[in-house]
C-alpha positions as CSV (number, residue, x, y, z in Angstrom):
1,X,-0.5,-21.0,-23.4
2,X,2.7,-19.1,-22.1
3,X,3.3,-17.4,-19.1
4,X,5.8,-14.8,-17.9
5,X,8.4,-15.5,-15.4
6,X,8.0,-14.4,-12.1
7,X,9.7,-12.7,-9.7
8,X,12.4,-14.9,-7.3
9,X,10.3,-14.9,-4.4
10,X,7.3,-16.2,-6.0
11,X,9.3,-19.0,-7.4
12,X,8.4,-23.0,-6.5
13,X,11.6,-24.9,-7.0
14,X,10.7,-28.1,-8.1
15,X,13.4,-29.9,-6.1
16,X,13.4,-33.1,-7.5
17,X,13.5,-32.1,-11.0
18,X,16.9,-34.0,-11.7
19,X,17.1,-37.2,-10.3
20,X,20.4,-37.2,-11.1
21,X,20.6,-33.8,-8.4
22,X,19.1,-36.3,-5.7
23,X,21.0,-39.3,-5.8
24,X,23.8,-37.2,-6.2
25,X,22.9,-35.3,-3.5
26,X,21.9,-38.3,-1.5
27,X,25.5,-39.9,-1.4
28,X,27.3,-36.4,-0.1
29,X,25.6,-36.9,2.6
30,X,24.6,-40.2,4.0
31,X,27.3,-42.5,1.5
32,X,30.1,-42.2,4.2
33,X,27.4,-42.5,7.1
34,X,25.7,-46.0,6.3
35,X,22.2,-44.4,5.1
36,X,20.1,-47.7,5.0
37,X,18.0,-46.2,2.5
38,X,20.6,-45.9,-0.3
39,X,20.8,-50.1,-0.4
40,X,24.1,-51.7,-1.1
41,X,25.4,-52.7,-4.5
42,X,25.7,-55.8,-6.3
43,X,28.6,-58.6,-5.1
44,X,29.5,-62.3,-5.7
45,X,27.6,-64.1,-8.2
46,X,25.0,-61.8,-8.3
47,X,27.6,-59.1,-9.8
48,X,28.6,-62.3,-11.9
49,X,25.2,-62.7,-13.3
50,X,24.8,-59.1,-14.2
51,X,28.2,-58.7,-15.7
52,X,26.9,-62.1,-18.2
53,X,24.0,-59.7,-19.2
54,X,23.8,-58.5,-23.4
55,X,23.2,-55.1,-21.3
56,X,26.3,-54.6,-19.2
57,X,29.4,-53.3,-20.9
58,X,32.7,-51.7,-19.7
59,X,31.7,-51.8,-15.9
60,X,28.1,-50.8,-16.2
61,X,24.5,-51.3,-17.7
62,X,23.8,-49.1,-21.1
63,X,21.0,-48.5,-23.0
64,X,20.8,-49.3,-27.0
65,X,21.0,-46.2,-28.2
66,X,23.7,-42.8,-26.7
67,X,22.3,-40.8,-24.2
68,X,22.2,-37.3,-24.9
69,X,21.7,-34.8,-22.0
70,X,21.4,-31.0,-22.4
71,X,23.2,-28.5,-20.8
72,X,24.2,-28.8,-16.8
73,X,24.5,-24.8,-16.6
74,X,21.2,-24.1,-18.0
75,X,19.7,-26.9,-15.7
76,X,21.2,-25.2,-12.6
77,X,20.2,-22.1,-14.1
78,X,16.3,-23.1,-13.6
79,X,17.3,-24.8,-10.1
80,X,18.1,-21.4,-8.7
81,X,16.1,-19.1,-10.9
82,X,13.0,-21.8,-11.5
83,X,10.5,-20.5,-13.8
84,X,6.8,-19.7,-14.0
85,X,5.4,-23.2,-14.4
86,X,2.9,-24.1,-11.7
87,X,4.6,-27.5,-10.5
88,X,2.3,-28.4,-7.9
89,X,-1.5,-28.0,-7.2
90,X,-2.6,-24.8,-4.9
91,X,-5.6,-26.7,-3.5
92,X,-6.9,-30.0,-2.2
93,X,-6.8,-32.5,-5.0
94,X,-10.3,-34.6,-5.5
95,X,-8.7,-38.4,-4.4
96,X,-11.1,-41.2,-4.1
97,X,-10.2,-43.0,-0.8
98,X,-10.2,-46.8,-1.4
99,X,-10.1,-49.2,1.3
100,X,-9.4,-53.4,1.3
101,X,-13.2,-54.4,0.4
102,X,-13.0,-52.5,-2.8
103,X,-10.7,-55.2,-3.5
104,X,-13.1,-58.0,-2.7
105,X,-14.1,-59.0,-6.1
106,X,-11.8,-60.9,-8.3
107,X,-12.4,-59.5,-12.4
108,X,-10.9,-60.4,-15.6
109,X,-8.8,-57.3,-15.3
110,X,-8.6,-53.9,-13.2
111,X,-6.2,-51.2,-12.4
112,X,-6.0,-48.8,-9.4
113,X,-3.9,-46.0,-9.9
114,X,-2.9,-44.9,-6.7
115,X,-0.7,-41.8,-8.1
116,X,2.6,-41.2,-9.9
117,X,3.7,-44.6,-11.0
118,X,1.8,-46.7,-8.0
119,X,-0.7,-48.8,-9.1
120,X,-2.5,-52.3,-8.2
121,X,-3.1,-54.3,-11.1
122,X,-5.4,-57.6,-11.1
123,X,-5.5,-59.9,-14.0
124,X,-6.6,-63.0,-14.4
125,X,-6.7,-64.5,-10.6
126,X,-3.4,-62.4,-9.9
127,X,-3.1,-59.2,-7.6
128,X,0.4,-57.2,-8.2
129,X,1.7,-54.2,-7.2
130,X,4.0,-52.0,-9.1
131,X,6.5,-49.3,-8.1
132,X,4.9,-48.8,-4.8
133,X,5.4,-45.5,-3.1
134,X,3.2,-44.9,0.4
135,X,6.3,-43.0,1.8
136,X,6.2,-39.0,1.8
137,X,9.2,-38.2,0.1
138,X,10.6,-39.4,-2.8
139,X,14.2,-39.2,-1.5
140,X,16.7,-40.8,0.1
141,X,15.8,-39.1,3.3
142,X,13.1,-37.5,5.3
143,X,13.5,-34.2,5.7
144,X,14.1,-33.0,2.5
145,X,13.3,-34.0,-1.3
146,X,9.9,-33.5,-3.5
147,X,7.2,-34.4,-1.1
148,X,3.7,-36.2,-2.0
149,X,1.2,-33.8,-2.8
150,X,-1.4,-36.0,-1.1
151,X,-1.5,-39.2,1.2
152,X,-1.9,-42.4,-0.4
153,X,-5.9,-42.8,-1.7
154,X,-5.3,-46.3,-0.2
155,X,-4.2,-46.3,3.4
156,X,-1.3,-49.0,3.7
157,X,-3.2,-50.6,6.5
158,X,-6.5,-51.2,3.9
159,X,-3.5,-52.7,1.5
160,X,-5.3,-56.0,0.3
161,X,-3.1,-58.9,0.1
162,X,-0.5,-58.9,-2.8
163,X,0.6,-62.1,-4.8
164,X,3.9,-60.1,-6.6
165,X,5.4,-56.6,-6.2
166,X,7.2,-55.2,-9.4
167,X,10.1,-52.5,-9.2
168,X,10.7,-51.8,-12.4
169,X,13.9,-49.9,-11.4
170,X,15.9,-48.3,-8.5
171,X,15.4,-44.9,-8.5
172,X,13.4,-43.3,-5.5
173,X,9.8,-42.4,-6.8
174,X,9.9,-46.3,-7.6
175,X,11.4,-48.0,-5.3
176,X,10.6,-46.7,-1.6
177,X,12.8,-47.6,1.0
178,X,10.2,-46.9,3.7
179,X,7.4,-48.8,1.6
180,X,9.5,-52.1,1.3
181,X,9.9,-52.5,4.9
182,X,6.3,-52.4,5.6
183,X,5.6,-54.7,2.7
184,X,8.4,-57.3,3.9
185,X,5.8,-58.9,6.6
186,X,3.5,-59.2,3.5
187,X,5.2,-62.6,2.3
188,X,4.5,-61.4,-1.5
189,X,6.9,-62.1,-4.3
190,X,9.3,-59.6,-5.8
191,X,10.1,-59.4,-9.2
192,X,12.7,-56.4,-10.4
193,X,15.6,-56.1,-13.0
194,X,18.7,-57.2,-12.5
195,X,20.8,-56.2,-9.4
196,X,17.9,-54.3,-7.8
197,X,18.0,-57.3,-5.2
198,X,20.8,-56.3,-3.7
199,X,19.0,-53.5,-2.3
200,X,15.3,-55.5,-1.5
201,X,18.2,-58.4,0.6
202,X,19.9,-55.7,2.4
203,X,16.8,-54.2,3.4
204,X,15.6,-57.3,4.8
205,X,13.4,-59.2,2.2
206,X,14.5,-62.8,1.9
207,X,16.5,-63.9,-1.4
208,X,13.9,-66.7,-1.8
209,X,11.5,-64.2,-2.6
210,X,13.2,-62.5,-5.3
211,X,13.1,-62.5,-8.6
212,X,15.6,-60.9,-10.7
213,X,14.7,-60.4,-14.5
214,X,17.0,-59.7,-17.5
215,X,15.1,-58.1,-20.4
216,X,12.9,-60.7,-22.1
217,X,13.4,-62.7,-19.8
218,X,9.9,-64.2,-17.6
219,X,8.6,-65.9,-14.8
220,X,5.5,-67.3,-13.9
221,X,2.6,-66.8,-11.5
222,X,-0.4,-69.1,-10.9
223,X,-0.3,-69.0,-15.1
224,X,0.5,-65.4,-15.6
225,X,3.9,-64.4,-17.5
226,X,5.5,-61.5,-16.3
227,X,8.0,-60.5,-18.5
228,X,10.7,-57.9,-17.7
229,X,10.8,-56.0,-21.2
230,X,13.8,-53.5,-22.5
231,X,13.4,-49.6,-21.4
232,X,15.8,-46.4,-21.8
233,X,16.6,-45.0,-19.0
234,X,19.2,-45.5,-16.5
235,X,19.6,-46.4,-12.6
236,X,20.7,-45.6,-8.9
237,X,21.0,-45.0,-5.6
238,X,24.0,-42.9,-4.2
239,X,27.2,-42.3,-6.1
240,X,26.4,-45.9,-7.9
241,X,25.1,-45.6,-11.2
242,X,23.9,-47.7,-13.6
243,X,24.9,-51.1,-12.0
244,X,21.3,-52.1,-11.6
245,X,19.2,-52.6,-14.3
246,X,15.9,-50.8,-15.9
247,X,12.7,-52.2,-17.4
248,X,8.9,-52.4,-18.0
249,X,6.9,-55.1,-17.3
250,X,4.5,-56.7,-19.8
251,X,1.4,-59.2,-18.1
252,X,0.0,-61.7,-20.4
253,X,-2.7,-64.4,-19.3
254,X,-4.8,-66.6,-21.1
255,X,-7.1,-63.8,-22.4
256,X,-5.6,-60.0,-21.1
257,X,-2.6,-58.0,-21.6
258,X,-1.3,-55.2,-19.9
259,X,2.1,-53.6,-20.5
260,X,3.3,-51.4,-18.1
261,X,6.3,-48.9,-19.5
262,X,8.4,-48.3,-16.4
263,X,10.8,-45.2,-17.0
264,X,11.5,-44.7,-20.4
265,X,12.3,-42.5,-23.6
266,X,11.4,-43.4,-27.2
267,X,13.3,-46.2,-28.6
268,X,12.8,-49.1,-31.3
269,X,12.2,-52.0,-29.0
270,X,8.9,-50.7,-28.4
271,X,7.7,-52.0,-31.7
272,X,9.2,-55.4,-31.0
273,X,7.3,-55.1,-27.4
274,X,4.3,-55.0,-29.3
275,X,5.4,-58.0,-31.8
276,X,5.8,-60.3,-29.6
277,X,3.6,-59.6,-26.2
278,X,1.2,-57.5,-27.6
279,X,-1.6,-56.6,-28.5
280,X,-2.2,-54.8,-25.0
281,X,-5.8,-54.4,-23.6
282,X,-4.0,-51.9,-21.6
283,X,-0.9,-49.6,-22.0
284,X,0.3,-48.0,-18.4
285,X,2.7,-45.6,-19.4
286,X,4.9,-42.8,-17.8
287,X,4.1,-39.2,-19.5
288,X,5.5,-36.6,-16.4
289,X,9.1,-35.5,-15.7
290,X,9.6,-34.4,-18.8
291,X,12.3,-31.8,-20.5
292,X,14.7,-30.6,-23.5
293,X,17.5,-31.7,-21.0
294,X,16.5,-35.3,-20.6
295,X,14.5,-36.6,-23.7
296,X,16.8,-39.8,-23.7
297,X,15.5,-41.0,-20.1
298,X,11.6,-40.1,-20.2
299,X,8.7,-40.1,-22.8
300,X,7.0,-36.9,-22.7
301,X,3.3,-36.8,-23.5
302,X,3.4,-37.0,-27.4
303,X,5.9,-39.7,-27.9
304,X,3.9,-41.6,-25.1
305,X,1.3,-41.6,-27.8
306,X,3.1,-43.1,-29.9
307,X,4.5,-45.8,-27.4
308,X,1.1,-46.7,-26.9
309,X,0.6,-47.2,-30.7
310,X,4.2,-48.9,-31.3
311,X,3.2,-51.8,-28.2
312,X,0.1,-52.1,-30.2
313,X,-2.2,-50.9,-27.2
314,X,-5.7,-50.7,-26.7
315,X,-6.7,-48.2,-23.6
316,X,-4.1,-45.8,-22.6
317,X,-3.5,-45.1,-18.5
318,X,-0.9,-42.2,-18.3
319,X,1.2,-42.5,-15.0
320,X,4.4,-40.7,-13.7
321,X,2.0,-37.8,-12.7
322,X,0.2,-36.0,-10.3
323,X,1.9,-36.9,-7.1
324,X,5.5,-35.3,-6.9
325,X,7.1,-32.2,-8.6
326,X,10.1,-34.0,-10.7
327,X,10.1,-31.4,-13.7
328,X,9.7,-27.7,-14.1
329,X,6.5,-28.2,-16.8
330,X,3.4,-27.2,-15.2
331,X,2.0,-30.4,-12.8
332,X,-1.3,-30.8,-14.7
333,X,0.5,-30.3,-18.5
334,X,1.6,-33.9,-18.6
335,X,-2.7,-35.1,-18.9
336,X,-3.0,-31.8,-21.4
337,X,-0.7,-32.8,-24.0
338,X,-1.5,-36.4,-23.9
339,X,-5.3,-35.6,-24.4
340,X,-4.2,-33.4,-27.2
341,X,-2.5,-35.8,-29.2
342,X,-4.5,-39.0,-28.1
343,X,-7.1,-37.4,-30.0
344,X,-5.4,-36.3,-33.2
345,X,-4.3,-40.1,-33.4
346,X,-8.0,-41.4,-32.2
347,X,-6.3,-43.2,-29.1
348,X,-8.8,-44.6,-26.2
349,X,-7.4,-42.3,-22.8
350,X,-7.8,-43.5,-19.4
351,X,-8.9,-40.3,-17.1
352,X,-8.5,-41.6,-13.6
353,X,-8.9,-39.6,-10.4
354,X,-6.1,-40.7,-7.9
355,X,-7.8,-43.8,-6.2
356,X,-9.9,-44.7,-9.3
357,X,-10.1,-47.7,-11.0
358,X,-10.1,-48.8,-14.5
359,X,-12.0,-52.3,-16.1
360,X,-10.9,-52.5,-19.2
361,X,-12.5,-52.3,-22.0
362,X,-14.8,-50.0,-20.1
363,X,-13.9,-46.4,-20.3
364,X,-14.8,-44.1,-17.3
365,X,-16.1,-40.7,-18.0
366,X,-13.7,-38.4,-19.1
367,X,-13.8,-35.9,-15.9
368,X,-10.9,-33.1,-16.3
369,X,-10.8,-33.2,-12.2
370,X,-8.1,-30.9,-12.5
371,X,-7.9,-27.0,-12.7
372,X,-6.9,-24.5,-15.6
373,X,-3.5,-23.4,-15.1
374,X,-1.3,-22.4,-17.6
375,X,0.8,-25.1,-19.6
376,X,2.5,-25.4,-22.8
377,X,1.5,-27.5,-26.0
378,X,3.8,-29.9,-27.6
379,X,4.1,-27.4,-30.6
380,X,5.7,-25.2,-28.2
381,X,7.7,-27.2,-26.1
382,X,8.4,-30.6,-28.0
383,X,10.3,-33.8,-26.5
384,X,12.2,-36.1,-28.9
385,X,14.3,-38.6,-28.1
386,X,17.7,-38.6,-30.0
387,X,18.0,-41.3,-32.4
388,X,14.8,-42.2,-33.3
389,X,13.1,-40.1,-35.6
390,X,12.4,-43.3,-38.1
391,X,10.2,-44.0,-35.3
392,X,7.5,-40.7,-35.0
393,X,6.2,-41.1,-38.7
């Protein structure tokens, strides 16, 4: 479907659609005033440890493969002249409310997807809670920055007790300043790449319950591995970039396996993901904020498909959706596209309503619980990452 571009008024800037715009933004005005929410970089022998990792070169951490970005003027262009792409709902989105004795029972394995990248997974005996965001912005402040279209489907005071948090990387729809101090009482571990401690100590959590990951490297809980495994994307908070690092996370028991892809775009070590972790029962991974401008830092719906199928999953869960405007592509296009090509490569889809919950290998129905609006098809609008080609055949 296309659509016509509108006139200025009628335009819905999606604020948040560059990251890069917010931190940047972020550090012009709260670097010089202390901003507690920005966090506080590296030093001492954590800086030591990160500058020992395969991952940091010349002064910073780097993916495997270039990043190619498109064009800065035609990205400001669609800042100020936005575009007709509806980027957020126009009506009350159908969220099931949870609340802590939905929790009660202790299964094999279950997800919760709680919006965007927010989700509560329970495997084997283990409760863990990844990228949480309960705060209304994602931003390093309160007044301004893309704004939650909805409040959380799980009220934080309902919040059943958590054995591990995971932040699979700095950036602020992922790791919420707000969030972290009301988990802090909360006891829980906290396991996160490289460097992002600095920001968790400053903010108050205690070093002894942090746990800082290179990729491939693991740690142990009650006999679950979580293992901190290679993305492409890139990191920070403020004027520092790239001196934390990025991953996914991958959680193998005795009998399930869930991988979880953090931010990412398409790259090789998916396949080798899949080798040696894999196979998956379930696949969590990011398929919003997508663009020609930035295929090197995010999936897009097609090639999610095919991350899916190079970690050797079972039963996809799409997340980095429906709860912030981060991209000009219409809000519900992200679940469109991945439907489309899930079923021209016969791949099992997870359909969940914010709030719902997900048993694997039980399927819920498929419900399409959100509206027709206009979005365009892979065909029309197609996100490749650079560099990888080899890897979409």
């Amino acid at each position: 479907m296309r659509f016509k571009l509108p006139s200025l008024k009628a335009v819905r800037f999606p604020m948040a659609a560059v990251l890069e715009v917010m931190t940047l933004g972020g550090a012009i005005l709260f670097g010089m005033t202390g901003c507690n929410s920005l966090g506080r970089s590296p030093e001492g022998e954590r800086q030591a440890r990160l500058e020992r990792s395969p991952q940091w070169q010349s002064g910073k951490f780097v993916n495997r493969y270039e990043r190619v970005d498109g064009s800065r003027f035609s990205l400001l262009k669609d800042l100020l002249f936005g575009n007709a792409a509806p980027t957020r709902p126009t009506d009350t989105l159908p969220v099931q409310t949870r609340r802590r004795s939905d929790f009660d029972s202790a299964p094999g394995l279950r997800t919760t997807w709680l919006g965007h990248s927010t989700l509560i997974v329970e495997i084997e005996g283990q409760r863990l809670l990844i990228d949480p965001v309960w705060g209304e912005r994602a931003s390093p402040v309160s007044f301004a920055g893309p704004e939650r279209w909805y409040p959380s489907p799980l009220p934080f005071d309902e919040l059943p007790e958590i054995d591990a948090v995971l932040i699979s990387h700095d950036h602020y729809d992922h790791l919420d300043y707000p969030t972290v101090l009301k988990l802090i009482p909360r006891g829980a571990r906290w396991i996160v790449p490289l460097g992002v401690g600095a920001h968790l100590e400053a903010w108050g959590v205690p070093a002894a319950q942090i746990v800082e990951l290179d990729w491939w490297g693991s740690t142990e809980l009650s006999g679950l591995t979580i293992t901190a495994t290679p993305a492409r994307h890139f990191s920070g908070r403020g004027l520092r970039q790239d001196q934390t690092l990025w991953c996914g996370f991958a959680l193998t028991g005795v009998q399930r396996r869930v991988y979880y892809s953090g931010d990412t775009a398409l790259f090789d070590d998916l396949a080798t993901i899949g080798e040696r972790l894999g196979p998956f029962d379930l696949t969590m991974i990011e398929v919003g904020a997508y663009d020609r401008r930035w295929t090197d830092v995010h999936l897009g719906p097609e090639q999610a498909v095919r991350a899916h199928q190079l970690v050797k999953g079972n039963i996809l869960l799409p997340v980095h959706w429906g709860l912030f405007s981060l991209g000009f592509h219409g809000w519900t296009e992200p679940m469109e596209r991945v439907l489309a090509a899930a079923k021209e490569h016969d791949i099992s889809v997870a359909v969940l309503r914010p709030g719902e919950s997900l048993s694997p290998p039980e399927l819920p129905m498929q419900d399409r619980w959100w509206p027709e609006v206009p979005w365009l098809s892979g065909k029309v609008d197609p996100i490749h990452s650079s560099g990888v080609e080899h890897l979409m055949h």
